[in-house]
C-alpha positions as CSV (number, residue, x, y, z in Angstrom):
1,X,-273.8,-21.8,-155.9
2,X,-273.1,-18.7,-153.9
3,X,-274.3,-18.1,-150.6
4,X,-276.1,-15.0,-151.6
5,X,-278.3,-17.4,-153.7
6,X,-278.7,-20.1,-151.6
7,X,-280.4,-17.6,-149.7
8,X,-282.8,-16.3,-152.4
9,X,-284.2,-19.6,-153.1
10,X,-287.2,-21.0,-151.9
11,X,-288.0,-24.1,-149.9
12,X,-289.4,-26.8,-152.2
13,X,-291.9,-27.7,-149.3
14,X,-291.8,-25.3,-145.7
15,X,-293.9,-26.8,-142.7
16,X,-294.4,-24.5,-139.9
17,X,-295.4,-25.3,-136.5
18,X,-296.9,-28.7,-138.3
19,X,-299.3,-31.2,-136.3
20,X,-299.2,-34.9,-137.4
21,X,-302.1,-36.6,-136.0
22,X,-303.1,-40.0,-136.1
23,X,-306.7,-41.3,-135.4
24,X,-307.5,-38.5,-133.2
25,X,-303.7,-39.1,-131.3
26,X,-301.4,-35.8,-131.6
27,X,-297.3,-38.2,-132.9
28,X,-295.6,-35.2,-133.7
29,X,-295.8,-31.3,-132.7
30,X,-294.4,-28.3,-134.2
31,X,-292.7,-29.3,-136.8
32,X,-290.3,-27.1,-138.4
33,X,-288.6,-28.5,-142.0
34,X,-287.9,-27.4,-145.0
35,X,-287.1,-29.3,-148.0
36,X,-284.7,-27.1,-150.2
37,X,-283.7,-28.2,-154.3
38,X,-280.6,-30.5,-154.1
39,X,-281.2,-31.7,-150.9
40,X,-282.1,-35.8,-149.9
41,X,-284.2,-36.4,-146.8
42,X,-284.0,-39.5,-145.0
43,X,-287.3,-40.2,-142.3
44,X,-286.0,-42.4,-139.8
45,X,-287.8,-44.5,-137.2
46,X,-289.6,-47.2,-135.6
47,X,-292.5,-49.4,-137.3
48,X,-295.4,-47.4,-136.8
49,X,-293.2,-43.7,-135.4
50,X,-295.2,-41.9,-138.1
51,X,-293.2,-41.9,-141.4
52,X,-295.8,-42.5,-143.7
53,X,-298.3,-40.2,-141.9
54,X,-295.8,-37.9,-142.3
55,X,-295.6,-38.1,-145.8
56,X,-298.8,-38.2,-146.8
57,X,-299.2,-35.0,-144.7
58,X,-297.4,-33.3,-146.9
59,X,-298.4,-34.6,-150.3
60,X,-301.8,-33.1,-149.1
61,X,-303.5,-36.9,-148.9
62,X,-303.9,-36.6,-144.9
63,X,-305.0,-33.3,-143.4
64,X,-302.6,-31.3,-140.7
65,X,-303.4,-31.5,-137.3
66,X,-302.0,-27.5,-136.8
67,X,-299.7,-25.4,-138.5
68,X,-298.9,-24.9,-142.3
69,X,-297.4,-26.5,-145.2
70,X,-296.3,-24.2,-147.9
71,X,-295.7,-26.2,-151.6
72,X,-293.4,-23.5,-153.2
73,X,-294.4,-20.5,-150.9
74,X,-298.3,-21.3,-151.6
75,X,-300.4,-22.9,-149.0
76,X,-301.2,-26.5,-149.8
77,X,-304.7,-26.5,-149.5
78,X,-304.5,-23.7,-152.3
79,X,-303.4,-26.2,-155.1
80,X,-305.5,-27.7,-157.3
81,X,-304.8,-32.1,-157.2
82,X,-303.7,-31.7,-160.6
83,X,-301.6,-28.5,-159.9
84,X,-299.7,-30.4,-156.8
85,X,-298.9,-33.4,-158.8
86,X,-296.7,-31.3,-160.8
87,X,-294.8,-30.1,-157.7
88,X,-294.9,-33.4,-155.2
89,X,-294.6,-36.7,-156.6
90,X,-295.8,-39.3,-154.2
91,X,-294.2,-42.8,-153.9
92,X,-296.3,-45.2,-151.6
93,X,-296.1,-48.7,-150.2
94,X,-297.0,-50.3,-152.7
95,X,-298.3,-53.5,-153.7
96,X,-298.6,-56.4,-156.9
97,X,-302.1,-54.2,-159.2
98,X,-304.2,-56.4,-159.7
99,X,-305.4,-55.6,-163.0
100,X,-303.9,-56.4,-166.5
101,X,-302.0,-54.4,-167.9
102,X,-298.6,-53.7,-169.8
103,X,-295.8,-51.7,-168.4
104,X,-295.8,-48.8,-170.5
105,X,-299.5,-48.2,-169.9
106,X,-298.9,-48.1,-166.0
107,X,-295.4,-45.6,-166.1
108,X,-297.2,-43.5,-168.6
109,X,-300.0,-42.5,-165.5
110,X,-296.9,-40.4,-164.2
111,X,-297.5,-37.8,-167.6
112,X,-301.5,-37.9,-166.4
113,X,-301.0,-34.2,-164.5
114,X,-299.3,-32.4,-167.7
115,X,-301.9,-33.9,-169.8
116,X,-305.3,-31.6,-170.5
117,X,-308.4,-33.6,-170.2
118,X,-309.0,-36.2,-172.9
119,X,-305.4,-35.8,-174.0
120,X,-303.6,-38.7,-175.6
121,X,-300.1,-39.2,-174.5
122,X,-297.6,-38.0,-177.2
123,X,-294.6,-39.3,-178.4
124,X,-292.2,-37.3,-176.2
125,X,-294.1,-38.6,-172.9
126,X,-293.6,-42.1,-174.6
127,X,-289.8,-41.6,-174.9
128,X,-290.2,-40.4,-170.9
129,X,-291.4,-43.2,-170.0
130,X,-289.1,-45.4,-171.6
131,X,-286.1,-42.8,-170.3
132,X,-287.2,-43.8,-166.5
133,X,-287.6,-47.3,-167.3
134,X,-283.9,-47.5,-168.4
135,X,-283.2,-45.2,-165.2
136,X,-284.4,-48.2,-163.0
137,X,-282.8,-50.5,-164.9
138,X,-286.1,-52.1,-166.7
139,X,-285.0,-51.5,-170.6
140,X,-287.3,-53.3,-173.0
141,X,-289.5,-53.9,-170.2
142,X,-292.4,-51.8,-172.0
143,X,-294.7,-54.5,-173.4
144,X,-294.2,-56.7,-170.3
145,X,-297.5,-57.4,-168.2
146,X,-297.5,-56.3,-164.7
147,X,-299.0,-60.0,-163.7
148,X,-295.0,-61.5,-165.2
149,X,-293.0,-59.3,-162.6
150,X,-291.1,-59.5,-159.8
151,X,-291.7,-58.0,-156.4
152,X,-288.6,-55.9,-157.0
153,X,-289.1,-55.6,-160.7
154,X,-292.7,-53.8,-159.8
155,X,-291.1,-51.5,-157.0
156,X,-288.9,-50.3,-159.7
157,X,-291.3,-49.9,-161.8
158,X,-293.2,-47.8,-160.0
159,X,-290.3,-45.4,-159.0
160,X,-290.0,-45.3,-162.7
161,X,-293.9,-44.1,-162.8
162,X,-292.3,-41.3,-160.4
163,X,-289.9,-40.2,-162.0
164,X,-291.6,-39.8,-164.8
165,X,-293.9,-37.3,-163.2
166,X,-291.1,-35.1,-163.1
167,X,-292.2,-33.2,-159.7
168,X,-289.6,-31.2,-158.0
169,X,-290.0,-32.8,-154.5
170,X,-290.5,-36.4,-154.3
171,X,-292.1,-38.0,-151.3
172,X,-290.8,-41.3,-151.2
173,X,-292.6,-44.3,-148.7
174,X,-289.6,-47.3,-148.4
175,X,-288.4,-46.7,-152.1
176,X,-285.7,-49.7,-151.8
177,X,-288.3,-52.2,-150.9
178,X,-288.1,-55.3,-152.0
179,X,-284.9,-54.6,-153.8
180,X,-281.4,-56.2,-154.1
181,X,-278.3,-54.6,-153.0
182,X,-277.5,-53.9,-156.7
183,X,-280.4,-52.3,-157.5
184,X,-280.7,-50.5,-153.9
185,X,-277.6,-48.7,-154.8
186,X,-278.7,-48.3,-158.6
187,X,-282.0,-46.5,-157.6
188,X,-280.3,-44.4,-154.9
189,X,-277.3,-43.3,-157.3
190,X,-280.3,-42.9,-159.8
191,X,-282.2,-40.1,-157.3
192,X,-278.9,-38.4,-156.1
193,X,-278.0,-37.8,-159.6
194,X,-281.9,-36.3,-160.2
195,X,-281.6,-34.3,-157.2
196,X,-277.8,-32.9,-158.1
197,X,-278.9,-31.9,-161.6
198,X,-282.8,-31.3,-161.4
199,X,-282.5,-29.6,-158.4
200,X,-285.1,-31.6,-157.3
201,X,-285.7,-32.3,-153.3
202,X,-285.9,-35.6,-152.0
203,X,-287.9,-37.2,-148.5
204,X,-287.9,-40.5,-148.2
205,X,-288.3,-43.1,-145.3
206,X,-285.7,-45.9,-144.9
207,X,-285.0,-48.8,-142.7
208,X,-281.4,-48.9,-143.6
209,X,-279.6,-46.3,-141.7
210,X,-276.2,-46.9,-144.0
211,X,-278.2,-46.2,-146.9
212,X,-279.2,-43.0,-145.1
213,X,-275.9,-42.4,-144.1
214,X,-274.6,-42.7,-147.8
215,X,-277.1,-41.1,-149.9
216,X,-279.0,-38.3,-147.6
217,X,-277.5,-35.1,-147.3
218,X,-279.9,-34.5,-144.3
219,X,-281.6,-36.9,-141.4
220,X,-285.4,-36.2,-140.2
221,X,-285.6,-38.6,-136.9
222,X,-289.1,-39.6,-135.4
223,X,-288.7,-40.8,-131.6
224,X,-291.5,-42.8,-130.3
225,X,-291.6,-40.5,-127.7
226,X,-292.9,-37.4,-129.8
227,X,-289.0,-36.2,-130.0
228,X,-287.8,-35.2,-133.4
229,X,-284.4,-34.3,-134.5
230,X,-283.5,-33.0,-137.7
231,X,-280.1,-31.4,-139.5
232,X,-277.2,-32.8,-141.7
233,X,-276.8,-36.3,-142.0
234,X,-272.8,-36.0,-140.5
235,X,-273.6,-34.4,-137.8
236,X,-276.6,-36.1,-137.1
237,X,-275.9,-39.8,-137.2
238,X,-274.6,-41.6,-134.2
239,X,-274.4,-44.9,-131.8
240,X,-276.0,-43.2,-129.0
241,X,-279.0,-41.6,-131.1
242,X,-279.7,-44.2,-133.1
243,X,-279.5,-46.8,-129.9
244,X,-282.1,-44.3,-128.3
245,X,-284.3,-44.4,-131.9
246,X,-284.1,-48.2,-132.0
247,X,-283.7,-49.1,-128.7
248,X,-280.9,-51.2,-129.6
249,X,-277.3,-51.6,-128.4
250,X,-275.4,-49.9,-132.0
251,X,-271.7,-51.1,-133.3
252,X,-270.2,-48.3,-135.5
253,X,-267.6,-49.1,-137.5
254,X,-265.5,-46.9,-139.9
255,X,-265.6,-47.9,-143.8
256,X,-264.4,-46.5,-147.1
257,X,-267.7,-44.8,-147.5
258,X,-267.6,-43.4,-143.6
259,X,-269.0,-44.7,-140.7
260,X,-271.5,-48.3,-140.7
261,X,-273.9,-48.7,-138.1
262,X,-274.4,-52.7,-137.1
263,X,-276.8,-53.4,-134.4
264,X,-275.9,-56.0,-131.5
């Protein structure tokens, strides 16, 4: 891709001058990002530094304290639910549903925005389904009850419920919880390769700043302090940001895959 278009395309989601509040209490102010196709997002920060807030803020679930968020040059509050859910797909921190049901039935609620009212699901969003199933590695899973799973099998399965919504940002709240290292890495590789061909954008909050440091092409960082930084994940990363993020002394130690970050 050229510079010249680079330049002529638009911003996925654009905040400007953005407020996140919290029960009345201003965490963030004038906030500037822009989430372009291709690139991965990683929200850093303490337990309780705003990353969720900050995500539902922009999937339109929590109202801005000040400022604007623009979903593909429109004004948020100018999209219809439905209309949104095609553009944002909204991972949260989820837990075990309580209710029966199979698989299938719960990954097929990602097709419910392209469906008209009192539409059936068709074959093709079937085959979808079943596509992002095999994506997070739950092949043949589709008859399964939710009640038989795993913590870690139901996280993936509802990143497959995602994926299947086929939204060109996805807004993703701790989307490695609860997994292994092998499937950490399988859902990551998974969402890099969506973002590379799709041109999809990704923002999603982690606790493990290697993973960031692997997979993100770009760093949000939320200070308990009101301080945010923000840019490309190499330039961004470092012992003496992150020990002033975590306050906590950081190692960092050079690796195949570039720097590791181990606290003391």
């Amino acid at each position: 891709m050229t510079a010249q278009q680079q330049k002529t395309i638009s911003p996925h989601i654009e905040c400007t001058e953005m407020q996140l509040t919290i029960a009345g209490r201003v965490l963030y102010d004038n906030i500037n990002l822009s989430l372009n196709p291709g690139e991965i997002w990683a929200v850093l920060g303490l337990n309780g530094a705003g990353k969720t807030t900050l995500l539902h803020t922009l999937a339109g679930i929590r109202p801005v304290g000040a400022g604007q968020i623009m979903i593909n040059n429109k004004p948020i509050e100018q999209w219809t639910r439905i209309e949104l859910a095609k553009q944002v797909g909204l991972l949260l921190q989820t837990q075990q549903d309580p209710f029966p049901g199979k698989v299938i039935e719960h990954v097929l609620i990602g097709r419910h925005p392209h469906l008209r009212a009192m539409q059936w699901e068709s074959q093709q969003d079937y085959q979808l389904a079943q596509q992002a199933l095999s994506m997070v590695g739950l092949t043949n899973f589709e008859n399964r009850s939710l009640q038989t799973l795993s913590g870690g099998e139901y996280q993936r399965m509802v990143i497959a419920m995602v994926l299947v919504q086929q939204p060109n940002c996805f807004l993703l709240d701790e989307p490695v919880n609860h997994l292994d290292w092998q499937h950490q890495h399988q859902i990551l590789n998974t969402l890099v390769t969506i973002a590379n061909k799709q041109s999809s954008s990704i923002l999603m909050a982690l606790h493990d700043v290697n993973l960031a440091a692997r997979y993100c092409s770009h760093c949000l960082m939320l200070f308990d302090d009101g301080e945010i930084a923000m840019g490309k994940t190499t330039d961004l990363l470092d012992s003496e940001r992150l020990e002033q993020l975590y306050h906590t002394p950081i190692t960092t130690i050079d690796s195949p895959h570039g720097q590791v970050f181990i606290p003391n």
